[in-house]
N, C-alpha and C positions, 0 to 999 in steps of 0.2 A: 158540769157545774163545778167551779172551784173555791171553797170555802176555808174561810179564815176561822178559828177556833180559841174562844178567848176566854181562859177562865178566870174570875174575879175582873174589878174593877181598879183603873187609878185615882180613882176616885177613894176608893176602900185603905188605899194603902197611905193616901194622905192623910187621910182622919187614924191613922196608926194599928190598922187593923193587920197587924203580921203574922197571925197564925196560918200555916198551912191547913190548906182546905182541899187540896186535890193532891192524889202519891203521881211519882211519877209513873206507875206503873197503868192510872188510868188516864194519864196526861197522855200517855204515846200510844193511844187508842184513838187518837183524834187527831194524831200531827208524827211527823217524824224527823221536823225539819223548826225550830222556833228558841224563842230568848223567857227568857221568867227571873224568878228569886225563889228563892228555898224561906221554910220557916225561921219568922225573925229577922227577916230583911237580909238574908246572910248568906252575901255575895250574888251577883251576875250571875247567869247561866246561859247557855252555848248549846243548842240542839244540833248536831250536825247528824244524819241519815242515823235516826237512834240511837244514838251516842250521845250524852249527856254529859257536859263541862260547867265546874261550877270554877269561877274565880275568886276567891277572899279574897278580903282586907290587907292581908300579910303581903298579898302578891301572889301565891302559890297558886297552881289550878290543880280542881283536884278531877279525874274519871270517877262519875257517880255510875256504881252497881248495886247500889240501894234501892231499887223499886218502890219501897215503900217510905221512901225520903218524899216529903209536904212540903207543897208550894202555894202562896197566898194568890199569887198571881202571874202568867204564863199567856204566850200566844205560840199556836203553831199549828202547822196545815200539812197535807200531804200532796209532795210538787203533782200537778195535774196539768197545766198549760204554760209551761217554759219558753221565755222565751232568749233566746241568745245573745249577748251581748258584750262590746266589748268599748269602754271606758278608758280615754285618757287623758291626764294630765287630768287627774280627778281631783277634787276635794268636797269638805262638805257643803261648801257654798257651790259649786257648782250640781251638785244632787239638789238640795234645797233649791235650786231657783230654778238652773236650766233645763235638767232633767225633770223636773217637776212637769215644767212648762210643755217639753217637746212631748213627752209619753200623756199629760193631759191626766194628771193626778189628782188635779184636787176635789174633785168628787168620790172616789173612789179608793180602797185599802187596795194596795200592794206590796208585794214580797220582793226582797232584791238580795242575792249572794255574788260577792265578788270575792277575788282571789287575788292575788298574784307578789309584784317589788313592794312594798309601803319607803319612802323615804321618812317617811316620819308617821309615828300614830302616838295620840295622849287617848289614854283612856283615865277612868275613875271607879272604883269596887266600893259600893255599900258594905260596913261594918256592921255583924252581928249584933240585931238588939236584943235585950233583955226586958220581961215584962217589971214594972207597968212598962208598956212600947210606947217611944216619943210619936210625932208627928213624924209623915216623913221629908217635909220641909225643917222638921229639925234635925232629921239627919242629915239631909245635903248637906250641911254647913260643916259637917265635919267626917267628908270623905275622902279617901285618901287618893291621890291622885300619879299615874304613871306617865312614864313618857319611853318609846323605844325607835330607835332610827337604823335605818336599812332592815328591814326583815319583814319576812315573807310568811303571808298570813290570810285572814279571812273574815269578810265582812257579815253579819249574816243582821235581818231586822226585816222590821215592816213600814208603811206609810199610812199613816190615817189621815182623813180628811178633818179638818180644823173642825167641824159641827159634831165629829165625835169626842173632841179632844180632852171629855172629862172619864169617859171607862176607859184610854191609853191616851198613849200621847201621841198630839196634833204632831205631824209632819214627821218624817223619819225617826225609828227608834231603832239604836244598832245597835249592834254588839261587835266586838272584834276577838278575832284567837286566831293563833300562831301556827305554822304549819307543825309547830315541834310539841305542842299543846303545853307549853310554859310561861306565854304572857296570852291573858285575856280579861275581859272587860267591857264597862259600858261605854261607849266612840262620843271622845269631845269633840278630838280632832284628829286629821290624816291629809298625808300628799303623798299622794302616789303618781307616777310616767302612765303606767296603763295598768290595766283590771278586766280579768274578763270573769265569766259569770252567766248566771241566769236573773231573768225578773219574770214576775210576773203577776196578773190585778186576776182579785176575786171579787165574784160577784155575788159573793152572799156570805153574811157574818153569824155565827152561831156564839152568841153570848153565854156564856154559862156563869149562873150565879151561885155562891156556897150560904143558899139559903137554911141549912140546919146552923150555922154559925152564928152562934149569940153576938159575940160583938160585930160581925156584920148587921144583923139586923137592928141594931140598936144602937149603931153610929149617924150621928150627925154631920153633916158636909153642909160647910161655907161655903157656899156654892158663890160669895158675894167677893171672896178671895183666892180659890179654886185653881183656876186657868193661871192668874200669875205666882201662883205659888207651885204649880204642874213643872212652870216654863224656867223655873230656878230649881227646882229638886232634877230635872231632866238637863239642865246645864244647856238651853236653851233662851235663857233672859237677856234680852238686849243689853 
């Protein structure tokens, strides 16, 4: 059995609930491999084989040895059914449509790490908030955005099916970082010749909610505005 591990909601983090509610020190009791945010919305995060990257706002990434650094929200699994593969003349439209299509995703969450030349990658870093915490459709609006060309790096994220797309986000969520761990970030976009890597679909999702969390419990979601405000804070909006 292979299991996806998802603490908190996107849901939670659009109605501005950014406090951490899991350290990572019991995050990677459950994964050793996945993406999140730190308390506060502050910066991207980058699991690679227990190894934790966090990207700012500024640009810089930093090695988290904090164990006891809080995360509002995080996904990640421990590889169990890999499967090999090797990717070219990739981009995101091509993952979103074709690879969607031939692998038969849209029922199902999937994990996918690729590697290797990037000709081009734009990422974007979530700015550290401060309470009271805005929406996080009002932080989209004002995150700072990178762009790096020829370099050699790594894709890492998950695939949800569109019927889950309000606890993550519907259709690929990536992260990218650098083989030198000095650019990384949430994946707007990327061209890459070839990529290889692992994927792989789990068949069973272990939801975890931070139900001693007052302002979790006691936030309200637009569920009537939700999805297209998910699809612009995720830099996903037509």
């Amino acid at each position: 059995m292979t299991t996806l591990y998802e603490h908190g909601t996107l849901a939670a983090l659009m109605a501005g609930n950014f406090d951490g509610t899991i350290t990572v020190s019991d995050l990677l009791k459950h994964g050793s491999m996945g993406i999140g945010t730190f308390t506060g919305l502050d910066g991207e995060v980058v699991i690679l084989n227990n190894e934790v990257y966090q990207a700012v706002s500024s640009g810089q990434v930093n090695h988290i040895i904090d164990m006891d650094a809080t995360m509002p929200f995080a996904s990640v699994h421990f590889p169990a059914e890999q499967q090999d593969i090797t990717l070219r003349n990739v981009n995101f439209a091509k993952l979103n449509n074709d690879f969607v299509k031939e692998h038969k995703l849209a029922n199902v969450f999937a994990f996918l790490q690729l590697s290797g030349e990037f000709k081009h990658v734009k990422i974007r870093i979530a700015p550290k908030q401060e309470k009271p915490y805005p929406t996080l459709l009002d932080v989209a609006q004002h995150q700072p955005e990178f762009t790096a060309e020829n370099i050699s790096g790594t894709i890492i994220g998950y695939y949800a099916p569109d019927i889950f797309g309000t606890i993550t986000a519907a259709g690929w969520h990536l992260h990218f970082i650098s083989d030198d761990r000095q650019f990384a970030g949430h994946l707007l976009a990327f061209d890459a010749p070839k990529l290889t890597g692992s994927f792989e679909i789990f068949d069973n999702l272990e939801q975890h909610l931070p139900i001693h969390n007052k302002e979790f419990r006691a936030s309200e979601v637009d569920m009537a505005t939700l999805r297209d405000g998910i699809a612009i804070s995720e830099g996903n909006a037509e």
